[in-house]
C-alpha positions in Angstrom: 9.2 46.0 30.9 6.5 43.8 32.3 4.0 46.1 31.9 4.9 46.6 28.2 4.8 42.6 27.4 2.4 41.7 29.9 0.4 39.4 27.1 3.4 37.8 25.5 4.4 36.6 28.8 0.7 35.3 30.1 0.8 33.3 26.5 4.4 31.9 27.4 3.4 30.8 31.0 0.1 29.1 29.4 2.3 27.3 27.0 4.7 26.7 29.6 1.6 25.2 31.4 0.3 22.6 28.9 4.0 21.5 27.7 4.8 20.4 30.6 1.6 19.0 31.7 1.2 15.3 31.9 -0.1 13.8 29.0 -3.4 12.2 31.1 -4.4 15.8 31.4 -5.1 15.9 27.5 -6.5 12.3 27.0 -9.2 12.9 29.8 -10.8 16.1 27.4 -10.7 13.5 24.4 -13.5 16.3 22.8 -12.3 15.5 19.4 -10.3 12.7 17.5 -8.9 14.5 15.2 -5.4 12.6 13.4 -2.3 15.3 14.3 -4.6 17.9 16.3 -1.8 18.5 18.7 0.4 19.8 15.6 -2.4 22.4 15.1 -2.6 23.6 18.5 1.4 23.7 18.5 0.7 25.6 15.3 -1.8 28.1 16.9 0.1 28.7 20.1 3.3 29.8 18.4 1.3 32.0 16.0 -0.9 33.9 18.6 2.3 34.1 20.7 4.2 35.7 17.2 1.2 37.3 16.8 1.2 39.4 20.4 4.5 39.7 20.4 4.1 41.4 17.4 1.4 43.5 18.1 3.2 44.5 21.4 6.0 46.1 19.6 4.6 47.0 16.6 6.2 50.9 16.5 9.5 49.3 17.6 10.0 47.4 14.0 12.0 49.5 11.6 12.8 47.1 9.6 12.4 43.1 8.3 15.7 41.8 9.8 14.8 43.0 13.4 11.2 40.9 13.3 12.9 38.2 12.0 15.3 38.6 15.1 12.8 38.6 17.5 10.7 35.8 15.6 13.8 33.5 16.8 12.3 34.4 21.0 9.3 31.6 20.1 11.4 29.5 18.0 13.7 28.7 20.8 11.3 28.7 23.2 9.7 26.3 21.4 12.5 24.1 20.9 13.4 24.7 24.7 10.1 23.8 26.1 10.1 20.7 23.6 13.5 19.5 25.4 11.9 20.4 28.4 9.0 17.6 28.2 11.7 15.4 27.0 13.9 15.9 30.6 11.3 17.2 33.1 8.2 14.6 32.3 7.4 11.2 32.1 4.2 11.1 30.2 5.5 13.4 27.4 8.6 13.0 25.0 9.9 15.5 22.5 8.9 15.6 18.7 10.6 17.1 15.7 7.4 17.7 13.8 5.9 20.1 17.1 9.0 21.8 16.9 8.6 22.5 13.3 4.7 22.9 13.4 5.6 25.7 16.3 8.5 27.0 13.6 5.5 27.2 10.7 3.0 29.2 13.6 5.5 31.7 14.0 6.5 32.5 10.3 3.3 32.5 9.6 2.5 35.1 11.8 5.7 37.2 10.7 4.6 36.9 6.9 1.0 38.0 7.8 3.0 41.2 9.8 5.4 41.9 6.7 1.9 42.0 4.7 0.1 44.3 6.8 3.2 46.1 7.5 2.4 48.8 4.6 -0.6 49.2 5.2 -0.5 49.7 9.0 1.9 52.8 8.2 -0.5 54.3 6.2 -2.8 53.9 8.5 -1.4 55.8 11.9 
């Protein structure tokens, strides 16, 4: 089982990593001001994780309802790690908006999926 989701779970441990990292880890980097950045990196971490996840268990899929099952594995996790910051650091606090932005990477990623989708079976 490992073995088989061996990316999905090296992209949860690195988001694991920098949600619960303290805050002063982020504001020494300071390469860009850019307003709301953090929601686009939320955004982009959730859809790559979608993304492998997808990509992982792509012959698996019969049909829309079970991606849209397994799309809910990143949207808790998300939500998890979100309530995580809140209770495990002191530097970071919880925020609706990452939660959704996080929400947005992964449907994203499942609407790119049901496009491709047809054209992937023709394909193999």
């Amino acid at each position: 089982m490992i073995k088989q989701n061996k990316f999905s779970i090296l992209i949860s441990l690195i988001i694991v990593y920098l949600s619960l990292a303290s805050a002063k880890t982020f504001e020494s980097a300071g390469l860009f001001e850019i307003p709301y950045l953090d929601k686009f990196v939320h955004f982009g971490l959730y859809f790559m994780f979608m993304a492998v996840i997808i990509i992982e268990h792509r012959n698996l899929f019969i049909n829309t309802r079970q991606i849209v099952i397994v799309a809910l594995i990143p949207v808790f996790f998300g939500a998890l790690m979100e309530l995580a910051q809140a209770g495990f650091t002191e530097t970071r606090k919880a925020d609706i908006l990452d939660i959704m932005f996080n929400t947005a990477g992964t449907a994203t990623a499942v609407c790119i999926w049901l496009f491709y989708e047809p054209y992937f079976k023709k394909v193999r």
